[in-house]
C-alpha positions as a Markdown table, in Angstrom:
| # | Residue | x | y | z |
|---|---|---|---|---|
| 1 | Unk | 1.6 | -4.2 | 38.9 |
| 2 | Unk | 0.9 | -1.3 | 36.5 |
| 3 | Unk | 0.2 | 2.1 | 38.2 |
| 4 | Unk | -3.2 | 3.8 | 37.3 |
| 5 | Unk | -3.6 | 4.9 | 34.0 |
| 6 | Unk | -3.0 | 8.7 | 33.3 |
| 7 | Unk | -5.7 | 9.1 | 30.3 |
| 8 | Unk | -4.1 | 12.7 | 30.1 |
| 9 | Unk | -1.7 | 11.7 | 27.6 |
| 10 | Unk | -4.7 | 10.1 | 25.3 |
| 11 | Unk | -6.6 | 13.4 | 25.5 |
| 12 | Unk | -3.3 | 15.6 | 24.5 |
| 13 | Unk | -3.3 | 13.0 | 21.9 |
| 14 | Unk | -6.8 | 13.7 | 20.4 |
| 15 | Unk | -6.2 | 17.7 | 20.8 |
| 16 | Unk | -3.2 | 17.0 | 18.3 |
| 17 | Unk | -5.2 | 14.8 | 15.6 |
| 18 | Unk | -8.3 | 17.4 | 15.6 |
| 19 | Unk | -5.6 | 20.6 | 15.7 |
| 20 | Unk | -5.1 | 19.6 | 11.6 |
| 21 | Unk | -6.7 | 21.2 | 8.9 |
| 22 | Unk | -8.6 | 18.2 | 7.6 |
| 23 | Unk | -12.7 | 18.6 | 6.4 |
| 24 | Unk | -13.3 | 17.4 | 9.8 |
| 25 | Unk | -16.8 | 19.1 | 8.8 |
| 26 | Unk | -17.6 | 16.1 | 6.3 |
| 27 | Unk | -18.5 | 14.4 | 9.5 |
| 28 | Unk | -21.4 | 16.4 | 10.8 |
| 29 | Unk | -24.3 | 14.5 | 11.7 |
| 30 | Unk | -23.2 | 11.0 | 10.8 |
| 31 | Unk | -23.8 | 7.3 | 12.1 |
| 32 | Unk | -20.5 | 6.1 | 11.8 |
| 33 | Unk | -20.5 | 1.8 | 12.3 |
| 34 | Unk | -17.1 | 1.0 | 13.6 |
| 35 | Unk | -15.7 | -2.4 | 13.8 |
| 36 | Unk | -13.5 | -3.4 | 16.7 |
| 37 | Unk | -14.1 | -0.5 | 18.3 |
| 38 | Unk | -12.6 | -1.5 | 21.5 |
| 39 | Unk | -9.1 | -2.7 | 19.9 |
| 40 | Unk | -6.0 | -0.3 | 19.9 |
| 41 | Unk | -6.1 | 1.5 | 16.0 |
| 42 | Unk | -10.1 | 1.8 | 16.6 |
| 43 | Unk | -11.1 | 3.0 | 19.9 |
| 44 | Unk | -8.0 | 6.0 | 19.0 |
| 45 | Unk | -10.3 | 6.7 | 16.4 |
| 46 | Unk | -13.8 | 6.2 | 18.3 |
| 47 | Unk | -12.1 | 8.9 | 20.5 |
| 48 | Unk | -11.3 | 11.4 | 18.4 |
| 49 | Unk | -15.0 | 11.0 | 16.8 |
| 50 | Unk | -16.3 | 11.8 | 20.6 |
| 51 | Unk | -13.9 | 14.4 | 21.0 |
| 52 | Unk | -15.0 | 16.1 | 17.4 |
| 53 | Unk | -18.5 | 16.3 | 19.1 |
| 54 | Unk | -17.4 | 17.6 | 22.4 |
| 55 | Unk | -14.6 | 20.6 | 20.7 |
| 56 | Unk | -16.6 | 21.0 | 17.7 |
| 57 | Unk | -20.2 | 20.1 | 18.3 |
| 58 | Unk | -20.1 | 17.5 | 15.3 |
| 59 | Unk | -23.0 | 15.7 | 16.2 |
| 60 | Unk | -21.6 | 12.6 | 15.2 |
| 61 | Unk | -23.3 | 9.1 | 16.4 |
| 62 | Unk | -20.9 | 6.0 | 17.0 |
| 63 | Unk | -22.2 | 2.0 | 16.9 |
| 64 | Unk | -19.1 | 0.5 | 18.1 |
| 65 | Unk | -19.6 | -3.1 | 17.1 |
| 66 | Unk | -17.4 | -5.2 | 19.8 |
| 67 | Unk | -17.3 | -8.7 | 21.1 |
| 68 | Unk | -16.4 | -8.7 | 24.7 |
| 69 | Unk | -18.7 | -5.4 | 25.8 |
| 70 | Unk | -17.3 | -6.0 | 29.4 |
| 71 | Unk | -13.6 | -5.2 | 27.9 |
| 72 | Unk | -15.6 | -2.2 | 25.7 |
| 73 | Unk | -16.5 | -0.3 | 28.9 |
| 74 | Unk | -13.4 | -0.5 | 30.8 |
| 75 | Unk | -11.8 | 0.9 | 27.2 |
| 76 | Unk | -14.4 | 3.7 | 27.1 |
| 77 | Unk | -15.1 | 4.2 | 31.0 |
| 78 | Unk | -14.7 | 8.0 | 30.7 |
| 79 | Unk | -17.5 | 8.2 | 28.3 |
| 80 | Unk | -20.1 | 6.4 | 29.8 |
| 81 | Unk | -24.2 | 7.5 | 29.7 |
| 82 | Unk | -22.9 | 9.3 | 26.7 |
| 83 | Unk | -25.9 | 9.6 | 23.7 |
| 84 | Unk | -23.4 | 9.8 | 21.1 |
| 85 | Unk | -22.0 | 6.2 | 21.6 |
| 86 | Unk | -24.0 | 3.0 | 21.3 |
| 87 | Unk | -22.3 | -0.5 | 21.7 |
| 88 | Unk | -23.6 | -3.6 | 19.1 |
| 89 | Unk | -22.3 | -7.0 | 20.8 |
| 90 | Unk | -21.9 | -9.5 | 18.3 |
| 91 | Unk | -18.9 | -11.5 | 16.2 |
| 92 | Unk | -18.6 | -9.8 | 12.8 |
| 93 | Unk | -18.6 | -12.8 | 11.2 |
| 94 | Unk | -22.0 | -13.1 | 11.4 |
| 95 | Unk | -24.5 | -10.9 | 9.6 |
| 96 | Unk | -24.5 | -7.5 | 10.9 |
| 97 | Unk | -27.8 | -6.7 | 13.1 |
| 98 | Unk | -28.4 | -3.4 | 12.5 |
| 99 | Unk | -31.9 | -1.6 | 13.0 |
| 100 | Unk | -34.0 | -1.9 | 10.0 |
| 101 | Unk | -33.9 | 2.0 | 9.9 |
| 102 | Unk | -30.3 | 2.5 | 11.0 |
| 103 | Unk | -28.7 | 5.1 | 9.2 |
| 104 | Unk | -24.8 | 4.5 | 8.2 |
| 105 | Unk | -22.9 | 7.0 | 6.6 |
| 106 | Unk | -19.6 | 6.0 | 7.2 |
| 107 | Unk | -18.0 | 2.2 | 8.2 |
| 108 | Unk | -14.3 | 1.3 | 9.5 |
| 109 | Unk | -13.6 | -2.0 | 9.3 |
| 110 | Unk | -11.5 | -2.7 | 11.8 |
| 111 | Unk | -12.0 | -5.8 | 14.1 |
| 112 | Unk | -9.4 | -8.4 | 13.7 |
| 113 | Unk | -7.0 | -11.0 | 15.6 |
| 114 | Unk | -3.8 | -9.1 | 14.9 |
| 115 | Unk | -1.2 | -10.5 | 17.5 |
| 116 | Unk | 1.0 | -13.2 | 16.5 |
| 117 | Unk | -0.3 | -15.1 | 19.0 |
| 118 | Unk | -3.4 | -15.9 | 17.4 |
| 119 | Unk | -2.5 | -17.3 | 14.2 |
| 120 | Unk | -1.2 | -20.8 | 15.2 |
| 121 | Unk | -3.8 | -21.3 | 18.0 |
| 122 | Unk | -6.6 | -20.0 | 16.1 |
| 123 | Unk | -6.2 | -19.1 | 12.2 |
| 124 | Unk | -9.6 | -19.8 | 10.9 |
| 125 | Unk | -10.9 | -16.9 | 13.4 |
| 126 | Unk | -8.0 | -14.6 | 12.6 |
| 127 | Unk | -8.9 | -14.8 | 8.8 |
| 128 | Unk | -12.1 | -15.4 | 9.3 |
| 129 | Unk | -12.9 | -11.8 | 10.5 |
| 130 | Unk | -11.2 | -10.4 | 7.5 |
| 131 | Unk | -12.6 | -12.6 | 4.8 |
| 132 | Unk | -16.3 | -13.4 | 5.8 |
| 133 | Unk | -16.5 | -9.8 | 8.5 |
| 134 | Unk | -15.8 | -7.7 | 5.5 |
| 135 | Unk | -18.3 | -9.2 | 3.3 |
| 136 | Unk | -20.5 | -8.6 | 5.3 |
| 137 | Unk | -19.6 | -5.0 | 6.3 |
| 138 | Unk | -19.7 | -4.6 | 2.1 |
| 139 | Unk | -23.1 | -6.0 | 2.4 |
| 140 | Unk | -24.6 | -3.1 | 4.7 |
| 141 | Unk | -22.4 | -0.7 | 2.8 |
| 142 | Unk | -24.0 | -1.1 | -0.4 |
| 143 | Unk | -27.8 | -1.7 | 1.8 |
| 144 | Unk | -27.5 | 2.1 | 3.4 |
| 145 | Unk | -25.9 | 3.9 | 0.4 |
| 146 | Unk | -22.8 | 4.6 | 2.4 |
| 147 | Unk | -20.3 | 8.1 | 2.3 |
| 148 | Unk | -17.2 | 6.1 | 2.6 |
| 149 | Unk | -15.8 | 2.8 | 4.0 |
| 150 | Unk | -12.1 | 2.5 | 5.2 |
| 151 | Unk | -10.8 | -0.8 | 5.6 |
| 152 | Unk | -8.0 | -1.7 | 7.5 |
| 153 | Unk | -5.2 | -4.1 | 6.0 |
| 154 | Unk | -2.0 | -4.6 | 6.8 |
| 155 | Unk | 1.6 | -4.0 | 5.8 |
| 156 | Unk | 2.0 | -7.8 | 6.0 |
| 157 | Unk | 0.3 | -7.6 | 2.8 |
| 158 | Unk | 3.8 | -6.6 | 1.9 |
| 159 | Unk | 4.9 | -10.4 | 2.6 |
| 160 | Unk | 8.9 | -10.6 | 3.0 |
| 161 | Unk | 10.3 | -7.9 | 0.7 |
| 162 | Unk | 13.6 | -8.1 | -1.5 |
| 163 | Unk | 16.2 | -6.1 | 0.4 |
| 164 | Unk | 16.4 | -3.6 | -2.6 |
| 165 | Unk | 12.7 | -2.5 | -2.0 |
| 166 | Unk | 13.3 | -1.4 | 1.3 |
| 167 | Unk | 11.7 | 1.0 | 2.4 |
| 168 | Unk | 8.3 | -0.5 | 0.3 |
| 169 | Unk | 6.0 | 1.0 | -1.5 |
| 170 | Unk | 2.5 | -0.3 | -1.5 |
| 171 | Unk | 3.2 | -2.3 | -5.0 |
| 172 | Unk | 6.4 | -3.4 | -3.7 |
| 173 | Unk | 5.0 | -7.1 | -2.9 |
| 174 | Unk | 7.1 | -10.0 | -1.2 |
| 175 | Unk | 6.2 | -13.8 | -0.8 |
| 176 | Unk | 4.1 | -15.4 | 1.5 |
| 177 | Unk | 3.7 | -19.1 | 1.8 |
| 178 | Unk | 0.1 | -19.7 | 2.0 |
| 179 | Unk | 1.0 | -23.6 | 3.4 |
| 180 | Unk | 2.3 | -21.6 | 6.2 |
| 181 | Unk | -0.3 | -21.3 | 9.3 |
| 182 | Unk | 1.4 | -18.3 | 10.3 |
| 183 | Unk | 0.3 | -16.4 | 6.8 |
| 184 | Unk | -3.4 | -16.9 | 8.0 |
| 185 | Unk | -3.5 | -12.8 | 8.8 |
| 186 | Unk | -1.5 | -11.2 | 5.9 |
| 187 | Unk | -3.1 | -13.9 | 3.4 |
| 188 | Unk | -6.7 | -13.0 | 4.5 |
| 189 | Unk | -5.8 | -9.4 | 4.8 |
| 190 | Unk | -4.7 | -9.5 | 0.9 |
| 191 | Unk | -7.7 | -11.7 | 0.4 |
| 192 | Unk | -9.9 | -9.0 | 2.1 |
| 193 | Unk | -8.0 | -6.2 | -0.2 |
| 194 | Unk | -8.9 | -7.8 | -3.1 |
| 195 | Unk | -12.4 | -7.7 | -2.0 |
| 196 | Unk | -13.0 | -4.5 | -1.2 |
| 197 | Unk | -11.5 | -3.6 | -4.4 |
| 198 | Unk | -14.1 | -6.2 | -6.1 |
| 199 | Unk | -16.9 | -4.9 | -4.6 |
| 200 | Unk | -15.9 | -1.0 | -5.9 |
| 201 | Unk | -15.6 | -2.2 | -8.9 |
| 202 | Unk | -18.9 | -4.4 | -9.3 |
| 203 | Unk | -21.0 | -1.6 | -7.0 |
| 204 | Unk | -19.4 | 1.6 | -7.4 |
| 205 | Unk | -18.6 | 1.0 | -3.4 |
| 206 | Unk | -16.6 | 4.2 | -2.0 |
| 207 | Unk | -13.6 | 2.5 | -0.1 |
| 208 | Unk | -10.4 | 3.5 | 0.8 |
| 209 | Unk | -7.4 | 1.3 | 2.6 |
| 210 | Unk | -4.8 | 1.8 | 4.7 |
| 211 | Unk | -1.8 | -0.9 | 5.8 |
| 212 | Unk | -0.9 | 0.6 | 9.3 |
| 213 | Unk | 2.6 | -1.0 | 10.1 |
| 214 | Unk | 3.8 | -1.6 | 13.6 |
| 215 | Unk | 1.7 | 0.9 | 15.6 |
| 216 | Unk | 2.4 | 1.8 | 19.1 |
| 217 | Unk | 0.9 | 4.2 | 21.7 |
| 218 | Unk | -1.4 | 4.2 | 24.9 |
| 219 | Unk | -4.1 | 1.9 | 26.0 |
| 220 | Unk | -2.0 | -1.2 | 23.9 |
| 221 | Unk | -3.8 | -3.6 | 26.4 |
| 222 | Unk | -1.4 | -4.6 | 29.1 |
| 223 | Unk | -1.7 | -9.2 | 28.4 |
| 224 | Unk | -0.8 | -8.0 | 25.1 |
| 225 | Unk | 2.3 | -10.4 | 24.2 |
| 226 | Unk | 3.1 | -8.3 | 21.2 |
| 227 | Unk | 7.1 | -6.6 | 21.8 |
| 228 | Unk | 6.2 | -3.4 | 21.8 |
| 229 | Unk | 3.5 | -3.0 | 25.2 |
| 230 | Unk | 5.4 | -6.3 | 26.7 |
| 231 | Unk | 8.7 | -4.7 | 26.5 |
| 232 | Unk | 7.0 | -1.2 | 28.3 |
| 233 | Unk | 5.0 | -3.4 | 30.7 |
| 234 | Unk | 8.3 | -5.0 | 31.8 |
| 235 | Unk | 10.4 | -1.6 | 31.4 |
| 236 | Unk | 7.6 | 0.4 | 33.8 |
| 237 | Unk | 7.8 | -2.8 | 36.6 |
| 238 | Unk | 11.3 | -3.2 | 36.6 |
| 239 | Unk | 11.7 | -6.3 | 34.9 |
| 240 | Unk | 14.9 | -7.8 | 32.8 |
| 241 | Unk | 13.7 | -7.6 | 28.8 |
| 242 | Unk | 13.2 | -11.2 | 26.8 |
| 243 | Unk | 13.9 | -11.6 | 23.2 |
| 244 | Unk | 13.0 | -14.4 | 21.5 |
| 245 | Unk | 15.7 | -15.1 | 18.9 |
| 246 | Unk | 18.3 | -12.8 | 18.1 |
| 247 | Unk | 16.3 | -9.7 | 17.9 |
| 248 | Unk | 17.3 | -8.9 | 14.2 |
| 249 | Unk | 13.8 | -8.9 | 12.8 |
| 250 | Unk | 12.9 | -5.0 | 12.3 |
| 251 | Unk | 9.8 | -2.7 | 12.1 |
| 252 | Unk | 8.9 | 0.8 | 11.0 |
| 253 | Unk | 7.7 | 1.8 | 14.3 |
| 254 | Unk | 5.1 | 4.5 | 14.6 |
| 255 | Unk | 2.9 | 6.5 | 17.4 |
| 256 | Unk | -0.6 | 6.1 | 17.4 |
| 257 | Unk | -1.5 | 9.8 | 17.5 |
| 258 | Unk | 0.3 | 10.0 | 13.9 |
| 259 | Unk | -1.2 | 6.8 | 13.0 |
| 260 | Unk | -4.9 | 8.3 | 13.9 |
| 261 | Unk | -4.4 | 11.2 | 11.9 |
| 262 | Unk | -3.3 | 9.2 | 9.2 |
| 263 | Unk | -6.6 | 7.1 | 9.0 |
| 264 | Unk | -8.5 | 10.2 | 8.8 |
| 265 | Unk | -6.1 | 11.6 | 6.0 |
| 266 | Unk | -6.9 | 8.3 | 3.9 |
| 267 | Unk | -10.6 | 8.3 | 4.9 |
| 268 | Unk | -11.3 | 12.3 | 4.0 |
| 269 | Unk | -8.5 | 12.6 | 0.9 |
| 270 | Unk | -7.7 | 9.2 | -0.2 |
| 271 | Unk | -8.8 | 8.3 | -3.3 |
| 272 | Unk | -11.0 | 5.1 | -3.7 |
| 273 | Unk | -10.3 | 1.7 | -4.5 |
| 274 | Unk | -6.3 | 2.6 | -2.8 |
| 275 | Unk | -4.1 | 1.2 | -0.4 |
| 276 | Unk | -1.9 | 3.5 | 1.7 |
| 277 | Unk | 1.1 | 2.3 | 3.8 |
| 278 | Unk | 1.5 | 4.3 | 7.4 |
| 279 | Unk | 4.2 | 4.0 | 9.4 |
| 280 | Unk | 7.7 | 5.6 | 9.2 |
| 281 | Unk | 10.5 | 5.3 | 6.8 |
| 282 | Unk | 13.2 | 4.5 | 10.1 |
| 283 | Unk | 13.7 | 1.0 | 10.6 |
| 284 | Unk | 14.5 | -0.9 | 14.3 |
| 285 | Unk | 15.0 | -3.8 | 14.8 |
| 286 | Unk | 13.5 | -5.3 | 17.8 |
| 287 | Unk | 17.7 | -5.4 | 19.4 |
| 288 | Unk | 17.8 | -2.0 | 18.6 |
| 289 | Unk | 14.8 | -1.0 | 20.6 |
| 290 | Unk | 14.8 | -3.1 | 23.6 |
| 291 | Unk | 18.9 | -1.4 | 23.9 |
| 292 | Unk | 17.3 | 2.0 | 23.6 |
| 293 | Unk | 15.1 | 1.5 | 26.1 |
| 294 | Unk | 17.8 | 0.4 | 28.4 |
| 295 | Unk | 19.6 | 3.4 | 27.5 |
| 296 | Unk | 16.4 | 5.5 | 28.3 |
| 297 | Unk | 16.6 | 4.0 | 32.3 |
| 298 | Unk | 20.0 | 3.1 | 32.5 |
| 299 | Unk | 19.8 | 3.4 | 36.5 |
| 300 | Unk | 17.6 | 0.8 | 36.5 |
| 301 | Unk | 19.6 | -2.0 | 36.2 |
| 302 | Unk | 17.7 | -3.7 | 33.5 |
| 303 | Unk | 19.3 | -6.4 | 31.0 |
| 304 | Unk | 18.4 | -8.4 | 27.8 |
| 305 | Unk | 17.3 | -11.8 | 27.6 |
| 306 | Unk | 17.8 | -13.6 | 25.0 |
| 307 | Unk | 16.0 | -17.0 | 24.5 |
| 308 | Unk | 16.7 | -19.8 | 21.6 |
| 309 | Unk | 14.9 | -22.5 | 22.4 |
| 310 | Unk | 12.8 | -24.0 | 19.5 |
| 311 | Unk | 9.7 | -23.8 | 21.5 |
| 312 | Unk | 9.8 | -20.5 | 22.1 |
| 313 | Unk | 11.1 | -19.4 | 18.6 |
| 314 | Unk | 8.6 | -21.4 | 17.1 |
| 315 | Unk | 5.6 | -19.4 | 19.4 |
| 316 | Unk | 7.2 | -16.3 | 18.5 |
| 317 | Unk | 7.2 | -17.0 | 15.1 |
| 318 | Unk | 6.3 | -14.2 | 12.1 |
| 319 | Unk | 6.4 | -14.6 | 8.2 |
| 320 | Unk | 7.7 | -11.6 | 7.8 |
| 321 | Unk | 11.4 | -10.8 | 8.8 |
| 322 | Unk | 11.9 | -6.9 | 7.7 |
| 323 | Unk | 8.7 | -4.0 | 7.7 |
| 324 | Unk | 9.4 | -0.3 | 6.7 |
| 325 | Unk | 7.1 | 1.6 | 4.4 |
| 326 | Unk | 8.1 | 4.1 | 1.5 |
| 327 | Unk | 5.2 | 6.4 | 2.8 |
| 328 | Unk | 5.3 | 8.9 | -0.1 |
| 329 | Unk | 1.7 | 8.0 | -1.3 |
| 330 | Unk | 0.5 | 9.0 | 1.8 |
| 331 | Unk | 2.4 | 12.4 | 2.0 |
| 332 | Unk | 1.2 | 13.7 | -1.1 |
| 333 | Unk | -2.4 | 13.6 | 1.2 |
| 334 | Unk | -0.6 | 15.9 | 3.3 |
| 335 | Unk | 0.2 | 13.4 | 6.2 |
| 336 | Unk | 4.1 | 12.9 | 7.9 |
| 337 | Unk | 4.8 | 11.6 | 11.0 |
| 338 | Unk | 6.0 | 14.1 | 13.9 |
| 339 | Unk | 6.8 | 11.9 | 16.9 |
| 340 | Unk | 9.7 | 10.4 | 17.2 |
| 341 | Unk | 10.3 | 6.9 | 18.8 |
| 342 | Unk | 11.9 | 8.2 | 22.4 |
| 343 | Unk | 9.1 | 10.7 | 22.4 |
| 344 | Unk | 6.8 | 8.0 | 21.5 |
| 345 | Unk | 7.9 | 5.6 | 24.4 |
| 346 | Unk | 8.4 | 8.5 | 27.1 |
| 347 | Unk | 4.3 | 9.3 | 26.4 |
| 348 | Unk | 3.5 | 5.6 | 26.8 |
| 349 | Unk | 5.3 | 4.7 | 29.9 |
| 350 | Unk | 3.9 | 8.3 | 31.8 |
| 351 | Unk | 0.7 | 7.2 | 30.3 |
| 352 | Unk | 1.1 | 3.4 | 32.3 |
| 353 | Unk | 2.1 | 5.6 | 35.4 |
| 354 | Unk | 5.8 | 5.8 | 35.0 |
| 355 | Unk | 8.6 | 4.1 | 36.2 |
| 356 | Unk | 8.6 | 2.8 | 39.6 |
């Protein structure tokens, strides 16, 4: 079993994303709706909102719309009785059920299935919360006059990328198979672009977009059968590392902190109706990081497994073979990534309690 959480390392991580000279001030006093607020990318940001109001007396106000509110409080358990957090328990899928007088100034659209393991088992929710979720979201942003609405895509969008477009800008587009189940995310996800950029251009609908690529970091939840957290979860206990396949498929890896801070870049300088890839220009492949991770706790005995059985392969299947972003776009906002992919692991295993 996992050792107790040190929450230490998430709270050095919000000191670093407020520490940067964004107009952090363009936040005072807002209702701020936030869409999967419990998931990985959106509870980082939830925190830092909480954390604006606690350094910098922001006097922000947070709906966190969730599903499961039983797995919302366990991911917020340190801010509990607070005023400046509310929870709104529904599927946003269905229309949004906000108080007839509910201000919203800002929205982040954030809930959706984004593990591999969803899209064969259940594709119509995974697209489901991208396609019909952010029509509705558009909806209430165009019904309270919003500041700003910051969707968040995918670089699957990307599809699988010619070799000579590596790293990808954010026109750099590959193909998808759409009679493919396993296309159910980054198909939606494009589908859902193309609606946000729809809605700017029929309303006048301030949104900006950002395609996070493989994001890593504390509080990945620990069933998460996604490489990066099961690879860490298996690392931390002890346990021999499983590949499925040969490993070669690769992905711009990049630490949430950085990741956070990019959202906020895109959301407070982006410029509307754009896409911005964030992640990191360095690719691994999945080979590459389970060896360096071995490398990292080399007294520990730990080996690779590799598995090639069709079953397997099959469950572990993903459209898209190669991921790393051309992330110039996104500097010229004045955003680079800082942490470095050791750093990034050492902070996640103390933060799961270390090695045993």
């Amino acid at each position: 079993m996992i050792k107790e959480l040190n929450f230490s390392i998430i709270r050095e991580d919000l000191e670093f994303i407020i520490s940067h000279d964004l107009p952090w001030e363009n936040f005072n006093d807002s209702t701020i709706l936030v869409t999967g607020a419990a998931g990985f990318l959106a509870s980082y940001m939830v925190e830092t909102f909480l954390h604006l109001n606690d350094k910098q007396n922001r006097n922000i106000k947070i709906i966190a719309l969730v599903r499961d509110k039983e797995r919302a409080l366990k991911r917020f358990c340190h801010y509990e009785n607070r005023e400046d957090i509310s929870f709104l328990v529904q599927d946003v899928c269905e229309p949004i059920q906000l108080k007839k007088k509910e201000n919203i100034d800002y929205i982040i659209h954030a809930a959706s299935q984004a593990s591999p393991e969803y899209y064969e088992i259940d594709p119509i929710g995974t697209l489901s919360a991208n396609i019909i979720g952010t029509l509705n979201l558009l909806k209430i942003a165009d019904e309270k006059n919003i500041k700003n609405f910051l969707y968040f895509s995918s670089g699957g969008v990307l599809g699988n990328i010619e070799e000579k477009n590596i790293p990808a800008k954010e026109t750099d587009y590959g193909y998808l198979d759409p009679l493919e189940v396993g296309s159910c995310y980054s198909e939606s996800k494009r589908m859902a672009e193309n609606i946000c950029v729809s809605w700017h251009t029929q309303h006048n609908t301030p949104i900006k977009i950002v395609r996070p690529s493989y994001i890593y970091g504390p509080a990945m939840r620990q069933d998460d059968e996604r490489v990066f957290p099961k690879f860490i979860s298996n690392i931390v206990n002890g346990r021999n590392l499983v590949i499925r396949g040969t490993g070669e498929k690769t992905r711009g890896f990049c630490y949430i902190s950085d990741a956070t801070l990019a959202f906020f870049t895109v959301l407070l300088k982006g410029r509307d109706c754009n896409a911005y890839n964030v992640g990191t220009e360095k690719e691994t492949s999945i080979l590459e990081l389970a060896n360096l991770l071995i490398e990292m706790h080399s007294n520990k005995n730990i080996k690779i497994i590799k598995k090639y059985d069709n079953e397997v392969v099959k469950e572990s299947r993903s459209v898209v073979q190669r991921s790393c972003f051309d992330i110039s776009k996104i500097n010229q906002l004045g955003w680079r990534p800082t942490c470095d992919l050791n750093n990034g692991i050492k902070r996640m295993i103390d933060f799961y309690g270390g090695i045993k």
